[in-house]
C-alpha positions in Angstrom: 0.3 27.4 -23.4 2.5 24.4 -24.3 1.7 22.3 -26.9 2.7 20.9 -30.2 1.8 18.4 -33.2 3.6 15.3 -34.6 2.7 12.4 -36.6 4.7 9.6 -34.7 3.7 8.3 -31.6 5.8 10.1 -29.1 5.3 13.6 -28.0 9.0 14.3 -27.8 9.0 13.8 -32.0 9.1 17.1 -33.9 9.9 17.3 -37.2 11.6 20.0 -38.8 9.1 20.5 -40.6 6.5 20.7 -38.3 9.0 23.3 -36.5 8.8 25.6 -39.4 5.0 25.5 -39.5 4.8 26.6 -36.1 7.0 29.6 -37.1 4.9 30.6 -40.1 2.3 30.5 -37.6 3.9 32.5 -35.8 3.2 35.6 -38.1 -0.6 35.1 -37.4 -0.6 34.5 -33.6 -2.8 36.3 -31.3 -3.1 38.2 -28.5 -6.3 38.6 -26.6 -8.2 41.6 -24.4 -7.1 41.2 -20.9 -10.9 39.5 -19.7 -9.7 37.1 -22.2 -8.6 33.7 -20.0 -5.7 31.2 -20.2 -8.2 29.0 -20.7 -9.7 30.6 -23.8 -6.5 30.8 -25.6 -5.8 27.4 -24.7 -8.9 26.3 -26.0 -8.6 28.4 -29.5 -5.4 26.7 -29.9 -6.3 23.0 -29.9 -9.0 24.6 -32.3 -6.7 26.0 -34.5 -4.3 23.1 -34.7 -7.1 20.9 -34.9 -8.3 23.1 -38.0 -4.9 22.9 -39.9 -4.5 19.8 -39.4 -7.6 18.8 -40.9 -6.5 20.0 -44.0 -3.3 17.8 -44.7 -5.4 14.5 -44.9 -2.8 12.8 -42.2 -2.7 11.2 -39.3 -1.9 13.3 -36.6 -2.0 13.6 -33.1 -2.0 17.3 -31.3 -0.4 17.1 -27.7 -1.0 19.5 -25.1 -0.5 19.8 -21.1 -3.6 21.9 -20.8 -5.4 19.4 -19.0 -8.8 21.2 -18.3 -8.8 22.5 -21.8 -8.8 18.8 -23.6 -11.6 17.9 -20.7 -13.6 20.9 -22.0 -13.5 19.5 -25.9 -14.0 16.2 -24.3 -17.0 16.9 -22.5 -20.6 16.1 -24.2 -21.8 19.2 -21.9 -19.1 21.6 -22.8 -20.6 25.7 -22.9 -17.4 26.9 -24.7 -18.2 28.1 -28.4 -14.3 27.2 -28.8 -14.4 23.7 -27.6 -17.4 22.9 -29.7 -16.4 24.3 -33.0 -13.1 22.0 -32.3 -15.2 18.5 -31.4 -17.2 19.3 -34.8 -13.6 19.1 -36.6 -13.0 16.4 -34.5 -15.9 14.5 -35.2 -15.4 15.5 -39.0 -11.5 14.4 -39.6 -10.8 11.0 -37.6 -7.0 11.1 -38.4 -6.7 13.6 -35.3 -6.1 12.4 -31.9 -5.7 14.9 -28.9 -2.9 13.5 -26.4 -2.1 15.1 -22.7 2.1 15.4 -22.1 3.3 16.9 -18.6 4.6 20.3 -19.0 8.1 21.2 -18.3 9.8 17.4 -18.4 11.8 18.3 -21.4 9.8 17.5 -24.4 11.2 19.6 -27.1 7.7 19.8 -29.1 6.4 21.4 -26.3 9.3 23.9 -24.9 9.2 25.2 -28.5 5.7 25.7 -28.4 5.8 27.2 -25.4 8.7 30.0 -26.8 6.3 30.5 -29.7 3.2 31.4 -27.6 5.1 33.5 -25.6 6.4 35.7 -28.8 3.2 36.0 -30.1 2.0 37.5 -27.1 4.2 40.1 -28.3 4.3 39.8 -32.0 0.7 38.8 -32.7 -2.3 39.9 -34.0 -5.0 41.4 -31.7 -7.7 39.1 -31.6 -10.8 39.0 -30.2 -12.9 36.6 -28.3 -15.9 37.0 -26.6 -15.7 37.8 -22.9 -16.1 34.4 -20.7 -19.2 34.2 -19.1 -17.8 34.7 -15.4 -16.2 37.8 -16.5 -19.6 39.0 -17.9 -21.1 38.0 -14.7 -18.6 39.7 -12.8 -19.4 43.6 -14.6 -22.9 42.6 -13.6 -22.7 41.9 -10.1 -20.1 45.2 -10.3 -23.3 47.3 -12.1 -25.6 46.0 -9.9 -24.1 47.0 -6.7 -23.5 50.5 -8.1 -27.2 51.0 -9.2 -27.7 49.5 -5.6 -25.4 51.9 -3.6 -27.7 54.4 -5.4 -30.7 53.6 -4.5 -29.7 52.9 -0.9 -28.1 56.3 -0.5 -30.9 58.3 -1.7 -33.7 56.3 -0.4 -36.6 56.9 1.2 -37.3 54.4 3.3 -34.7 52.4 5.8 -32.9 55.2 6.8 -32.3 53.7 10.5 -30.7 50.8 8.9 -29.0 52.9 6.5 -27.0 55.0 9.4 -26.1 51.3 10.8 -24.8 49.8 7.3 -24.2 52.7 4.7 -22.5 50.5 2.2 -25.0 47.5 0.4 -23.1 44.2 0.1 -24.1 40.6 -1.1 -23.0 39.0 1.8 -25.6 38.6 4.6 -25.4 40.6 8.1 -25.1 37.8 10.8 -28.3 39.9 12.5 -30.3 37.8 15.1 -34.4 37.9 15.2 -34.0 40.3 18.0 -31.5 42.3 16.4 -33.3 42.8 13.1 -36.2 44.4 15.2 -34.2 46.9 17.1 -32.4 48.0 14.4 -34.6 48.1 11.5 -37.3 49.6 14.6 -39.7 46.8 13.1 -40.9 45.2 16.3 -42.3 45.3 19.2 -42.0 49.2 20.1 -45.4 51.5 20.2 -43.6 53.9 17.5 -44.1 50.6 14.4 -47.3 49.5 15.8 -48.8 52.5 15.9 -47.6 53.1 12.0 -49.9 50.1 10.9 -52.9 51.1 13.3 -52.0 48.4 15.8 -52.3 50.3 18.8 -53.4 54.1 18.9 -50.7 55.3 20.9 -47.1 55.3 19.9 -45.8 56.5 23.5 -44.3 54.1 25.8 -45.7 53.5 29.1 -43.4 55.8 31.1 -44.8 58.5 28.8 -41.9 58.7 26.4 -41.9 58.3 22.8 -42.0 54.8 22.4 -38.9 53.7 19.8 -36.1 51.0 20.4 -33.8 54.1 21.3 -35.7 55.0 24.0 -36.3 51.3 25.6 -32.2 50.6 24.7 -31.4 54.0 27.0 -34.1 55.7 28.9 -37.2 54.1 29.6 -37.8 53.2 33.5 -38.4 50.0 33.2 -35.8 48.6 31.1 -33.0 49.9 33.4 -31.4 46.3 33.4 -30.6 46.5 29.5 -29.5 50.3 29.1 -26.8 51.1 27.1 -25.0 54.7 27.1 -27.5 57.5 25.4 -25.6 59.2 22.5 -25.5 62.9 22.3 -27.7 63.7 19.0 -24.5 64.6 16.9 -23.3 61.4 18.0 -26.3 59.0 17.5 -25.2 58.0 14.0 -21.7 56.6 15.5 -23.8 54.9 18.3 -25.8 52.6 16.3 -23.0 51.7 14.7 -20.2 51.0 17.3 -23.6 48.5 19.1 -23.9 46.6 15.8 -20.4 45.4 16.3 -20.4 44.8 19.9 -21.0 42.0 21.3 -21.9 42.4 24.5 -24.4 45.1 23.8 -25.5 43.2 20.9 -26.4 40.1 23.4 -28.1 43.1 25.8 -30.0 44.1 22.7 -31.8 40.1 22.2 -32.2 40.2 26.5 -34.1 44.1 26.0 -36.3 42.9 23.2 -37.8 39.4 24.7 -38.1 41.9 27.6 -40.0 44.1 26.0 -42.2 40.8 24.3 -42.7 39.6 27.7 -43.9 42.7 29.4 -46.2 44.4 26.6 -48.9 45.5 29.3 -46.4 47.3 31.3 -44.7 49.1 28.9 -47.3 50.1 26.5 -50.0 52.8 27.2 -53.6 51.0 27.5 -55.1 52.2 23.8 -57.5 55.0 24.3 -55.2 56.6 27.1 
């Protein structure tokens, strides 16, 4: 957090005076919570000098080789508190000019600013600053997948899906029409339909209960799309380890437009 004040016009000027200040300063520097950003602390300290300098009625220019934090008090659209406390002194006392220096390149202004900030990391006062707003957002989203974990776990609806994908995520599952069906069990399959008083019958036409297990590893007339049957123990495991195969995932988008196709075959006639 390099950075450092002078009233001539190059930034390697720094008066022994000015020096000083910086060291009385020193006594009230800050340290910050650890959510607290680089950026913040850059920010309250173009605010700070800023303020001081305000108050000696001079002209003087503040350098700094924070780059994104003099675009931030630059910016008509700035959300940072800090930055907009700072343009209001800005706007207030027009004997203070903000100046960008490369960091590192031997300015002495700014190495000693530098070795400042870095004792009053351990020297300075505790100071607080509000969280920044992606930190915030970040507990949220972390609170929010927690309550959701929650309610997915003790659910009680989904519970097909849940034994495929236990854990919630933000991040989409790259699921195909066909495989949303099968494993959800919302499709084509006599066991949904019958739920919402489609057909009457939720057997298959084979005589089996009609659910996308059945078509996926029993049913005689999907014999072209079977995949192994899963002891009962193991059925969990099996739903899984065909989620994130591919070839059984691509059997899977063949057995459903199968089943699409051939409704009248595999389906009891209602009233059977």
């Amino acid at each position: 957090m390099g950075g450092h004040m002078d009233q001539g016009s190059h930034p390697d000027i720094l008066h022994q005076s000015e020096f000083l200040h910086w060291q009385r300063l020193l006594r009230h520097g800050r340290t910050f919570s650890p959510f607290n950003t680089v950026f913040q602390a850059e920010l309250l300290a173009k605010q700070e000098a800023c303020l001081w300098a305000s108050k000696t009625n001079q002209q003087i220019k503040v350098w700094s080789d924070s780059e994104s934090s003099l675009h931030s008090i630059a910016s008509i659209d700035t959300k940072s508190p800090i930055a907009q406390l700072t343009q209001e002194i800005l706007l207030k006392s027009t004997s203070i000019k903000l100046g960008w220096i490369k960091a590192h390149v031997g300015y002495s202004g700014n190495e000693a600013a530098d070795v400042l900030a870095k004792k009053a990391t351990q020297e300075g006062i505790p100071t607080y600053i509000p969280a920044p707003r992606n930190h915030i957002k970040s507990l949220l989203q972390k609170e929010s997948i927690i309550r959701w974990q929650k309610e997915w776990n003790n659910g009680e609806t989904g519970r097909s899906v849940h034994n495929v994908l236990p854990k919630v995520k933000t991040t989409p599952t790259p699921w195909q029409r066909p495989e949303i069906m099968f494993f959800t069990g919302h499709g084509p399959f006599p066991t949904y339909l019958k739920r919402f008083s489609i057909r009457s019958s939720d057997s298959c036409g084979c005589g089996n209960l009609g659910n996308p297990l059945h078509y996926a590893t029993s049913c005689l007339f999907t014999t072209s799309y079977h995949l192994t049957k899963p002891s009962a123990d193991l059925e969990p495991l099996w739903w899984k380890r065909v989620m994130n195969n591919n070839n059984s995932s691509a059997k899977i988008r063949k057995l459903i437009h199968f089943i699409q196709e051939n409704e009248t075959l595999l389906f009891t006639k209602d009233g059977d």
